[in-house]
MIKOLKOL-963978 format. One record per residue (C-alpha): x, y, z. Coordinates in pm, 1 decimal. Layout:
+----------+----------+----------+
:       xx :       yy :       zz :
+----------+----------+----------+
:        X :        Y :        Z :
...
+----------+----------+----------+
! end
This chain:
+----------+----------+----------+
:       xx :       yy :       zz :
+----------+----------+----------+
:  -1708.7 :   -813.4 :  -5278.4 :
:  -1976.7 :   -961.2 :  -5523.9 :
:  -2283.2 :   -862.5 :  -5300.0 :
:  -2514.1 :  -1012.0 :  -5562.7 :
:  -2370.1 :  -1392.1 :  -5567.9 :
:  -2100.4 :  -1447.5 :  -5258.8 :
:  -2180.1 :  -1751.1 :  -4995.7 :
:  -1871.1 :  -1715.7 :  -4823.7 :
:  -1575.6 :  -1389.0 :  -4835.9 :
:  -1247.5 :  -1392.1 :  -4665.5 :
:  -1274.9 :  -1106.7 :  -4381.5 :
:   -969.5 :   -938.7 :  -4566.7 :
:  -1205.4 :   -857.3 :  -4889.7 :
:  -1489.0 :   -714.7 :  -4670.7 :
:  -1523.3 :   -329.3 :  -4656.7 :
:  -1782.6 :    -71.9 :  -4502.5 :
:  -2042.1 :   -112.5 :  -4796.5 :
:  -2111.1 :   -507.3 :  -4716.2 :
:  -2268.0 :   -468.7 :  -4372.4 :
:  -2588.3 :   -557.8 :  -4499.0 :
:  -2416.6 :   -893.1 :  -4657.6 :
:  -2177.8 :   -954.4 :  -4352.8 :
:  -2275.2 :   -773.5 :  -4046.5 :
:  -2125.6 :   -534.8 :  -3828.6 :
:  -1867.6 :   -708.6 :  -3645.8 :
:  -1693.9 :   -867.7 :  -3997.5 :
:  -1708.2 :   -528.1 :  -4172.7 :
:  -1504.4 :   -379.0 :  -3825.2 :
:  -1264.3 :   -706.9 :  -3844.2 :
:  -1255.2 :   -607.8 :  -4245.7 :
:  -1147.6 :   -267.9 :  -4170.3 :
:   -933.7 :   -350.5 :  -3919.4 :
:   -733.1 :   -564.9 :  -4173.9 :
:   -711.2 :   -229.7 :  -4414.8 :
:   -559.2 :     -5.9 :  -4137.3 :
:   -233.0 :   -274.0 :  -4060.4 :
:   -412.3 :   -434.9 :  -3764.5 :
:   -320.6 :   -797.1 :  -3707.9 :
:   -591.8 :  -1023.9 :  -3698.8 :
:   -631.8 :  -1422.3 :  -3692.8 :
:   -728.0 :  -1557.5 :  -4000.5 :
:  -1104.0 :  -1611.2 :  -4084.5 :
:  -1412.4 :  -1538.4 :  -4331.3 :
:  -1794.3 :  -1481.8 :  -4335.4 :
:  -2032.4 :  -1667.5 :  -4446.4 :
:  -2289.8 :  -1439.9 :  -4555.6 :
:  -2652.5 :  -1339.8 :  -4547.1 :
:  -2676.7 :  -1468.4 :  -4948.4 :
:  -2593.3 :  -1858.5 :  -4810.9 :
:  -2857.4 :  -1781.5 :  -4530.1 :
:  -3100.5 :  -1698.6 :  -4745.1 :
:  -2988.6 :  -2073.3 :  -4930.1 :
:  -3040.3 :  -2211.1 :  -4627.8 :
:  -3414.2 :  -2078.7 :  -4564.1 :
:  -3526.6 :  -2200.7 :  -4921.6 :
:  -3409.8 :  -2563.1 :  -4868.0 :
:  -3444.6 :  -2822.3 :  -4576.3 :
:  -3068.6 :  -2859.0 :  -4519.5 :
:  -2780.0 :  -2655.4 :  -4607.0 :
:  -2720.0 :  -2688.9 :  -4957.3 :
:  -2465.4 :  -2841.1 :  -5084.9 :
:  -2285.8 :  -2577.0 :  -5317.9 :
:  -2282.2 :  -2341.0 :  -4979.2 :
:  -2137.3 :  -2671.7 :  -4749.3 :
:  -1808.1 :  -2653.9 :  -5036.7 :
:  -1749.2 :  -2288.0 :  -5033.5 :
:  -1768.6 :  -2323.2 :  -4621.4 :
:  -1496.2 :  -2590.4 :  -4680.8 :
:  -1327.7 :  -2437.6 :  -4896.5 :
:  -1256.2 :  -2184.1 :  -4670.8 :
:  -1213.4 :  -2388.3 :  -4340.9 :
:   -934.6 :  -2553.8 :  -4443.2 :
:   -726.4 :  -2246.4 :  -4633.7 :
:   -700.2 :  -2160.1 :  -4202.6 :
:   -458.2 :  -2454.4 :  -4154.6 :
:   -161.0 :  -2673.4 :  -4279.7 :
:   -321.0 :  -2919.9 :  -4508.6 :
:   -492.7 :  -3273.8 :  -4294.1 :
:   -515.6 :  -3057.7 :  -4022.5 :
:   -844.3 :  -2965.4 :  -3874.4 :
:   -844.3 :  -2564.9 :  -3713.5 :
:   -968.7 :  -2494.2 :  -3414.4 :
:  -1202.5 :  -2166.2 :  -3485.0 :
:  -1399.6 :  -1914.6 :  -3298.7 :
:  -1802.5 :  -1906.1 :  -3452.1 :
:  -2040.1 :  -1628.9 :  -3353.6 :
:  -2306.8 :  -1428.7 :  -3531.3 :
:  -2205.3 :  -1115.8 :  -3721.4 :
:  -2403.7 :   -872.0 :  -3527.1 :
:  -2203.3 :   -950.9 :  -3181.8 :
:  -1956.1 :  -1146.8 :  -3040.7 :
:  -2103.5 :  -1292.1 :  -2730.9 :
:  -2216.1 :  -1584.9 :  -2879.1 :
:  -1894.8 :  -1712.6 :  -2960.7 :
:  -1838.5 :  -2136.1 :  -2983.9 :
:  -1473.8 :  -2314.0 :  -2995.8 :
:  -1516.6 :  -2585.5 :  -3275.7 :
:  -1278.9 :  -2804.2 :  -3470.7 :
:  -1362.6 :  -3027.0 :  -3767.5 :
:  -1598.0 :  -2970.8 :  -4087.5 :
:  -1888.9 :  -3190.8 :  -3937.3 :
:  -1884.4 :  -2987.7 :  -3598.7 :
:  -1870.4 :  -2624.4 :  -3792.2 :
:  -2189.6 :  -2709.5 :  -4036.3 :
:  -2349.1 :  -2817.4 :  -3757.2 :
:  -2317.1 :  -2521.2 :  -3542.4 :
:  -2376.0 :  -2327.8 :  -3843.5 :
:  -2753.4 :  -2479.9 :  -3838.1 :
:  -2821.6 :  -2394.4 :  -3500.7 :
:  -2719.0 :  -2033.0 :  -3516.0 :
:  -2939.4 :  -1984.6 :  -3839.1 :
:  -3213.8 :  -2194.1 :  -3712.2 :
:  -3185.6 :  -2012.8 :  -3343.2 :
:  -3283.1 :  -1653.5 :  -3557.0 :
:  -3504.7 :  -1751.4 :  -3789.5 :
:  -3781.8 :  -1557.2 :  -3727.9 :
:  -4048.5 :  -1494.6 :  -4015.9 :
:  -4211.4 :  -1170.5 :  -3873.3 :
:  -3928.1 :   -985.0 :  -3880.5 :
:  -3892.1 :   -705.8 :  -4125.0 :
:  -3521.9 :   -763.5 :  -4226.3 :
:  -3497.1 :  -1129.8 :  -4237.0 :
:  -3119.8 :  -1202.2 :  -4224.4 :
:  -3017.2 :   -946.2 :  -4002.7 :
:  -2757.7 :  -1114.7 :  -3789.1 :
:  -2782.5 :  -1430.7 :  -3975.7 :
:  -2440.1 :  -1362.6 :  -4147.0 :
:  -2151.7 :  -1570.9 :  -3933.7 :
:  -1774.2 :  -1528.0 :  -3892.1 :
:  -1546.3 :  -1807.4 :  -3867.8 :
:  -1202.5 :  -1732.9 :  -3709.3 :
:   -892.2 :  -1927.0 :  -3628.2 :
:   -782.2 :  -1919.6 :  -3305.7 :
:   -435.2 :  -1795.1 :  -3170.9 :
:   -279.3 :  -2086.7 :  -2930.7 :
:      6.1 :  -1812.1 :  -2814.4 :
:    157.2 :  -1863.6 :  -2491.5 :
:    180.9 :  -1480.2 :  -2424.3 :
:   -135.0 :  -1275.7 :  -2406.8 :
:   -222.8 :   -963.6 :  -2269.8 :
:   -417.2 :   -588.6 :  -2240.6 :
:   -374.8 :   -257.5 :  -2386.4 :
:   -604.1 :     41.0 :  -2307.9 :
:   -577.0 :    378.5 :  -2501.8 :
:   -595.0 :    554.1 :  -2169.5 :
:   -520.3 :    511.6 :  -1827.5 :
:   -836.8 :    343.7 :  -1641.4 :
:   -753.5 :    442.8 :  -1250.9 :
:   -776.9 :    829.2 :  -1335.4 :
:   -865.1 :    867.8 :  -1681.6 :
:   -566.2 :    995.8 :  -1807.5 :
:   -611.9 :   1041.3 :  -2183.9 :
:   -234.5 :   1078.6 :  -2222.9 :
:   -118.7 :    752.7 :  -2196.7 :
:   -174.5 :    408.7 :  -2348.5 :
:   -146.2 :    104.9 :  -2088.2 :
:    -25.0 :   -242.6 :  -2126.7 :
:   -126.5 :   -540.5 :  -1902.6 :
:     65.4 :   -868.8 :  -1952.5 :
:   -149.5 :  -1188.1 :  -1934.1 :
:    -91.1 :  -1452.9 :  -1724.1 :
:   -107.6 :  -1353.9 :  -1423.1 :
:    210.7 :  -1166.9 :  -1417.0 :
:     12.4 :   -857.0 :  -1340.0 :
:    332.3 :   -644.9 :  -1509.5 :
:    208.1 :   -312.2 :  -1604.5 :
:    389.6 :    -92.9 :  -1904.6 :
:    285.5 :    280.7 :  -2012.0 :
:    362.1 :    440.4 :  -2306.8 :
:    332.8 :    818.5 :  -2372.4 :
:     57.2 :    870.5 :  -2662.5 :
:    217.1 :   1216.5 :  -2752.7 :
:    563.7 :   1061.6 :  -2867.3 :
:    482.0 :    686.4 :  -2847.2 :
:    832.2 :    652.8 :  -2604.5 :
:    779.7 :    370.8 :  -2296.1 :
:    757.1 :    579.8 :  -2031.6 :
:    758.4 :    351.3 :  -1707.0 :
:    739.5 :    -47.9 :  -1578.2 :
:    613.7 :   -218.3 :  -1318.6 :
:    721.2 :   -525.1 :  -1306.8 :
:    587.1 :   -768.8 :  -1033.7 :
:    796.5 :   -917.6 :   -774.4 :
:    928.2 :  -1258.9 :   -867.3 :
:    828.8 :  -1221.4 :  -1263.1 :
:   1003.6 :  -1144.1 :  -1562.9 :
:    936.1 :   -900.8 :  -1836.1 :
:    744.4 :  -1106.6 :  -2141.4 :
:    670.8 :   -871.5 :  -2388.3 :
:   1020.3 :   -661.3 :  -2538.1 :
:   1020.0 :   -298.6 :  -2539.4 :
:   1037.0 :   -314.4 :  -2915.8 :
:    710.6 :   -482.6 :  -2901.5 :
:    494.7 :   -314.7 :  -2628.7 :
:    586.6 :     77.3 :  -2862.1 :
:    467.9 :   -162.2 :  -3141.9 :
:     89.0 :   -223.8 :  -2963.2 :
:     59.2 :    102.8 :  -2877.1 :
:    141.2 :    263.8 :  -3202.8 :
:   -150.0 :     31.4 :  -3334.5 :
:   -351.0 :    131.3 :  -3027.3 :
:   -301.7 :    547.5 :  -3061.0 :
:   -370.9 :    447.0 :  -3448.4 :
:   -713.6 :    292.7 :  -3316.9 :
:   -826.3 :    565.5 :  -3068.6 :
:   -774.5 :    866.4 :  -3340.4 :
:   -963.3 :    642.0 :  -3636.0 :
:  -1295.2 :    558.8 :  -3427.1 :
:  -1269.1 :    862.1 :  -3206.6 :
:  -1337.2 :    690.1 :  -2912.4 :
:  -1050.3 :    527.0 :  -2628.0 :
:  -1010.1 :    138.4 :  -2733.4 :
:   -994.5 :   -121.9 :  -2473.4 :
:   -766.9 :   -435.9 :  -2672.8 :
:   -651.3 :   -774.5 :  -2603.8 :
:   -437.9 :   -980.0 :  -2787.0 :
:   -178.4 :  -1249.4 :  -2821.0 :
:    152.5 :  -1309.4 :  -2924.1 :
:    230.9 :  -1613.1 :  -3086.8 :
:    599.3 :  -1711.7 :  -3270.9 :
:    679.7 :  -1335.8 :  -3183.7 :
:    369.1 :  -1306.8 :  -3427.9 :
:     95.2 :  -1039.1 :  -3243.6 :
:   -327.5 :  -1090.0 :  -3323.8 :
:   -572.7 :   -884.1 :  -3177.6 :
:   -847.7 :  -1115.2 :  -2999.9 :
:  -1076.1 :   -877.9 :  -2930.1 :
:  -1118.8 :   -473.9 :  -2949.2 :
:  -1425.2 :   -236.2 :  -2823.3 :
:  -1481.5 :     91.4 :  -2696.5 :
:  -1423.4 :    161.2 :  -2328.4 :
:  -1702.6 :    269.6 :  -2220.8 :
:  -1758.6 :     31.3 :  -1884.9 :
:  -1493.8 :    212.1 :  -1742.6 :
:  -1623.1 :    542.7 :  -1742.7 :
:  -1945.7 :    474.9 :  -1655.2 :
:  -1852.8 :    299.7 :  -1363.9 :
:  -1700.2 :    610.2 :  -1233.9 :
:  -1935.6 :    837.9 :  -1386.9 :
:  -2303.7 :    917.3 :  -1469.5 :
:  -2263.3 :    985.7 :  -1803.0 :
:  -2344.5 :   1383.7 :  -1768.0 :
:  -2129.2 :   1386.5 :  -1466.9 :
:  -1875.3 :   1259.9 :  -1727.1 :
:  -1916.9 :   1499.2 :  -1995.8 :
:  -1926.4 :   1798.5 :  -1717.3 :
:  -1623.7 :   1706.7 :  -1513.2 :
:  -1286.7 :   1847.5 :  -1626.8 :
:  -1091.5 :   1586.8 :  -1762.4 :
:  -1334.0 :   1600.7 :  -2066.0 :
:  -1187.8 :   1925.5 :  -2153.5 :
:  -1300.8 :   1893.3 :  -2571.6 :
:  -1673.1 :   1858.6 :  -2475.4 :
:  -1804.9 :   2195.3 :  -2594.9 :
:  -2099.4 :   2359.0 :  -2486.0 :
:  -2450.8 :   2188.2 :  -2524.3 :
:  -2602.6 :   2213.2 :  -2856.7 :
:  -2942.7 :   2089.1 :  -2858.9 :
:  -3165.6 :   1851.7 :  -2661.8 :
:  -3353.9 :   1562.0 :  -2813.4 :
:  -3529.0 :   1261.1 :  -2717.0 :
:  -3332.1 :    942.7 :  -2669.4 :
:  -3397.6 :    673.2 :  -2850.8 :
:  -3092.6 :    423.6 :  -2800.5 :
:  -2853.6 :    458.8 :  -2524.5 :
:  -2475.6 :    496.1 :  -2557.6 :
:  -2254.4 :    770.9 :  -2622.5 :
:  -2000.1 :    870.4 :  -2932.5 :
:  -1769.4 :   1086.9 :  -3067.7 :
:  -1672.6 :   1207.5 :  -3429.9 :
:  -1710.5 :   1366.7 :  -3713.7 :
:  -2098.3 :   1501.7 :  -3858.7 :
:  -2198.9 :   1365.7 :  -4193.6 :
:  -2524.0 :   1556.0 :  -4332.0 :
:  -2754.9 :   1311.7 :  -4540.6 :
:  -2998.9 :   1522.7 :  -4707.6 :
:  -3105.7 :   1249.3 :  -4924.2 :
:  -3111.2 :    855.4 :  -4971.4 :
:  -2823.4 :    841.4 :  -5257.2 :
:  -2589.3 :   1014.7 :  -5025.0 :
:  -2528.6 :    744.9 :  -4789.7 :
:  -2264.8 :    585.1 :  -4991.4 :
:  -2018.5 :    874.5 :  -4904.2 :
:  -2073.9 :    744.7 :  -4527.8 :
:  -1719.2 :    645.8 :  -4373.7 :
:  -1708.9 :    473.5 :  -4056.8 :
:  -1684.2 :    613.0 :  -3794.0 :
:  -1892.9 :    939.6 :  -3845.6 :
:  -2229.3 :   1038.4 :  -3648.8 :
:  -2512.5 :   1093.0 :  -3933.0 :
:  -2807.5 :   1364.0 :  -3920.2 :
:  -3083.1 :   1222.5 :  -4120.3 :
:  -3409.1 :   1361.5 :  -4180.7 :
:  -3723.8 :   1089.9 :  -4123.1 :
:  -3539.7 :    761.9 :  -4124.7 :
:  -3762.8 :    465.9 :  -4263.6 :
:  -3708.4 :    122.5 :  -4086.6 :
:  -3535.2 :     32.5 :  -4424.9 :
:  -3304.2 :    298.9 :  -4462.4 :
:  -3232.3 :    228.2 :  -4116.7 :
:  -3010.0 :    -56.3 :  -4186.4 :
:  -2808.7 :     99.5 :  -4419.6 :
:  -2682.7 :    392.9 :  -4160.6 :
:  -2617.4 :    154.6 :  -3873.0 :
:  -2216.0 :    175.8 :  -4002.4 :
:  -2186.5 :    509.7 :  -3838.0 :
:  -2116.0 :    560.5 :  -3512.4 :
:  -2444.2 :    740.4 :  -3376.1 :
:  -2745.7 :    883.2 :  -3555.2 :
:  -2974.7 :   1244.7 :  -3502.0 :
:  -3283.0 :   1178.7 :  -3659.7 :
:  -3458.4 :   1464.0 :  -3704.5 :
:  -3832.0 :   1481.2 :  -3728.1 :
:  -4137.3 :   1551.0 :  -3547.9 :
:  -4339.2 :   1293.1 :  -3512.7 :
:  -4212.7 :   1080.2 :  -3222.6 :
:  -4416.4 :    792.1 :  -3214.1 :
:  -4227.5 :    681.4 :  -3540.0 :
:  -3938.8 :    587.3 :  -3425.1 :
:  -4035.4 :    341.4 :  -3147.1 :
:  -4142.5 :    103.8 :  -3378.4 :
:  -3731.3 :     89.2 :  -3519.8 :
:  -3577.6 :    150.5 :  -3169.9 :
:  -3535.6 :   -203.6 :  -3074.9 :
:  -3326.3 :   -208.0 :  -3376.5 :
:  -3114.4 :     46.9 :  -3334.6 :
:  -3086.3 :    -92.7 :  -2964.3 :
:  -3003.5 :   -419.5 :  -3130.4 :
:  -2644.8 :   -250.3 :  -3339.2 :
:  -2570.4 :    -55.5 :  -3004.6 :
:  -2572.0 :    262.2 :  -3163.2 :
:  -2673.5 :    601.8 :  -2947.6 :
:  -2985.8 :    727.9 :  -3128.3 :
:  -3114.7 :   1061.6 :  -3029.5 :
:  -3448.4 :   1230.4 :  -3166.5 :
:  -3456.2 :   1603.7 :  -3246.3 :
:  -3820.6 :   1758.0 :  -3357.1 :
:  -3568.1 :   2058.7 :  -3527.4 :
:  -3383.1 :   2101.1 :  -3816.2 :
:  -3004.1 :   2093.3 :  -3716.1 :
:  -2883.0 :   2233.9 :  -4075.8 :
:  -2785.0 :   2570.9 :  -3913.0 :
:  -2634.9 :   2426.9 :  -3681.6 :
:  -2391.3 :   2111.7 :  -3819.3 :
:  -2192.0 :   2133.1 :  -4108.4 :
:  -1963.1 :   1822.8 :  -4265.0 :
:  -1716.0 :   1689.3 :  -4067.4 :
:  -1772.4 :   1889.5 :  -3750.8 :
:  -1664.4 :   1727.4 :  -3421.0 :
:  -1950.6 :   1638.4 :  -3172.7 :
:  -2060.2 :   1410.6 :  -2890.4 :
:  -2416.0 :   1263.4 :  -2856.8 :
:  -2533.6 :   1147.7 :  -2518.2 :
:  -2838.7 :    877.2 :  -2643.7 :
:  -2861.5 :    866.9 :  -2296.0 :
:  -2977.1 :   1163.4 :  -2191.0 :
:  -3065.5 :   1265.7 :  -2551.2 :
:  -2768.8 :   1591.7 :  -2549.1 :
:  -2521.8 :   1677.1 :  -2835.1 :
:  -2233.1 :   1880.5 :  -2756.8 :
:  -2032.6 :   2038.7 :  -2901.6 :
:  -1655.6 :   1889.8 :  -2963.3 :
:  -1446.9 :   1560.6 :  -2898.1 :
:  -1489.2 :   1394.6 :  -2542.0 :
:  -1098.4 :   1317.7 :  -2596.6 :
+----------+----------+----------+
! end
C-alpha cells in the first residue's frame, strides 16, 4: 500500500506494516484475506483522508470520490450496499448503513466523535472500515476447542438459528467425529462443509497461537466469516487466570520464568521476537510477543501488531503515562526491571499473564 498518498485501500491490499495507516482490526481482516479466509467484501478509509478531514471544514471532496469509488465496487451496479462501519481500532462501534449520503455522514461523526487535539497520536483509531454485509440465511459458530471442559482436541460447530445442532470435528485428523442434531430439526450445514470451517478454524488457532472463537455465514453455498477473536471469556469464566495456567489441562505452560509488573491486562501465547534496536521492528510478524528495552510512547505504536509486549526497564513510573494506550489495543503488557537476554532467544514459545505480570515458559495449548 502507498502509505505516503492512499485515502481509501481495499482490505485485500492491507498487510501488517499499515497499522499505523489502517488500524488494527483492517490489518487482522487484511491478513485474514492472505491466509484463504473468506471475508465479505470491504476497504479502509485511512488515517491520510482523516488527516484531510481535520485541515478542512467538510470532507473534501477528492476523499468523498475515492469513498465512492469504493462503495459501489461492493454491489451490482444502481444498487446501494448495505455495509457494516466501525472504527479501525475495535469493532464495537459497528453501524448498518446503506446509501452514499448515509455512509459520509456517519463517516463525520466517527471522526468528529475522536477528535481530540491533546492527544499525542492524533489519528489513532480515526482510520474506518467499511464492509458489506452477508444477507445468508444460514449462520452459525465454530470454536477451536470445546467450551464445557476445555478440551483442546476438538473444534465445535454451532448452527444458527436456533436449531441448537451441535457438530465436532477431531483437530488431530480434521474427520467429523459426532452430531447432535436437535429433535424436530434438520441438518443445515453438509459434512463437506462443516470439515471445510474447521480446517480454516485449526488453520486459525496454530497461526495466532491462541483458541479462536468464529462466526460466520453461509450464503449461495458461499461461507464469510462475520466475526473472529480470541476466546478468552470462556476461560476466565471458569478460571482465575493463574488457576488457569496451574490446572492440568494447560499441560504446555512451562515453569515460571520471571515476574514483572503488569501494565495491561490480558494473556497470550507465541513465539519471542528480541528487538534490540528501533530498525528491527520491521522483521515483526504478527502474532509474536516482543521484548523491548525502554519503549518511548512513539515507538509504542509501532509494536502494538504483536501479540503482547515485555518491556524491560527500570524506571516504572514511565510507563504509566503509555498504559492507557496499550490498554486501549488490548494487548497484555508486563514490566520487567531485568534484562531477559539470557533468558529468551528468537522464536521461543512463552505465555505472559499481564494480569498478574508472570511469563512462563511454553504454549498454554
Amino acid at each position: 500500500m502507498n502509505k505516503s498518498s492512499n485515502l481509501v485501500v481495499r482490505l485485500s491490499d492491507i498487510d501488517h506494516d499499515d497499522i499505523d495507516y489502517v488500524g488494527k482490526v483492517a490489518v487482522n481482516l487484511g491478513e485474514l484475506i492472505k491466509l484463504g479466509v473468506p471475508i465479505p467484501k470491504g476497504f479502509v478509509i485511512t488515517t491520510n483522508a482523516y488527516h484531510q478531514f481535520l485541515n478542512s471544514s467538510d470532507v473534501p471532496t477528492n476523499v468523498v470520490k475515492e469513498i465512492f469509488r469504493a462503495y459501489k465496487r461492493l454491489e451490482k451496479p444502481l444498487k446501494d450496499a448495505t455495509v457494516v462501519v466501525s472504527p479501525s481500532f475495535q469493532q464495537k462501534q459497528q453501524t448498518y448503513i446503506k446509501g452514499e449520503a448515509n455512509l459520509i455522514q456517519k463517516i463525520r461523526e466517527i471522526w468528529a466523535s475522536w477528535f481530540d487535539p491533546r492527544l499525542d497520536h492524533p489519528g489513532i483509531g480515526t482510520a474506518i472500515i467499511v464492509q458489506k454485509t452477508i444477507g445468508g440465511k444460514q449462520s452459525g459458530l465454530m470454536l477451536t476447542i470445546d467450551p464445557t471442559n476445555n478440551d483442546k482436541t476438538k473444534i465445535i460447530i454451532y448452527e444458527g438459528n436456533d436449531s441448537k445442532n451441535r457438530y465436532e470435528v477431531s483437530k488431530t485428523n480434521l474427520k467429523l467425529v459426532s452430531k447432535v442434531i436437535s429433535s424436530g430439526k434438520k441438518q443445515m450445514f453438509t459434512d463437506k462443509q462443516i470439515v471445510y470451517l474447521a480446517t480454516l478454524g485449526k488453520k486459525l488457532q496454530e497461526y495466532y497461537y491462541f483458541p479462536q472463537e468464529l462466526y460466520f455465514v453461509i450464503e449461495k453455498n458461499n461461507i464469510y466469516f462475520t466475526k473472529i477473536k480470541p476466546i478468552t471469556q470462556l476461560l476466565t469464566e471458569k478460571f482465575e487466570i493463574q488457576n488457569y495456567l496451574n490446572n492440568p489441562i494447560a499441560r504446555n505452560v512451562g515453569r515460571l520464568l520471571f515476574r514483572g509488573t503488569p501494565i495491561s491486562p490480558g494473556i497470550a501465547t507465541g513465539p519471542v521476537r528480541l528487538i534490540k534496536s528501533k530498525k528491527e521492528i520491521d522483521k515483526v510478524v504478527p502474532g509474536e510477543i516482543l521484548i523491548v528495552s525502554r519503549l518511548s510512547a512513539r515507538f509504542a505504536l509501532k509494536v502494538m501488531r504483536s501479540k503482547a509486549i515485555i518491556i524491560i526497564d527500570d524506571k516504572k513510573h514511565r510507563f504509566y503515562d503509555i498504559q492507557r494506550s496499550f490498554r486501549y489495543f488490548n494487548k497484555p503488557v508486563v514490566l520487567s526491571e531485568v534484562n531477559l537476554a539470557k533468558i529468551f532467544k528468537d522464536r521461543n514459545v512463552i505465555t505472559v499473564d499481564g494480569t498478574n505480570g508472570k511469563v512462563h515458559k511454553g504454549s498454554m495449548w
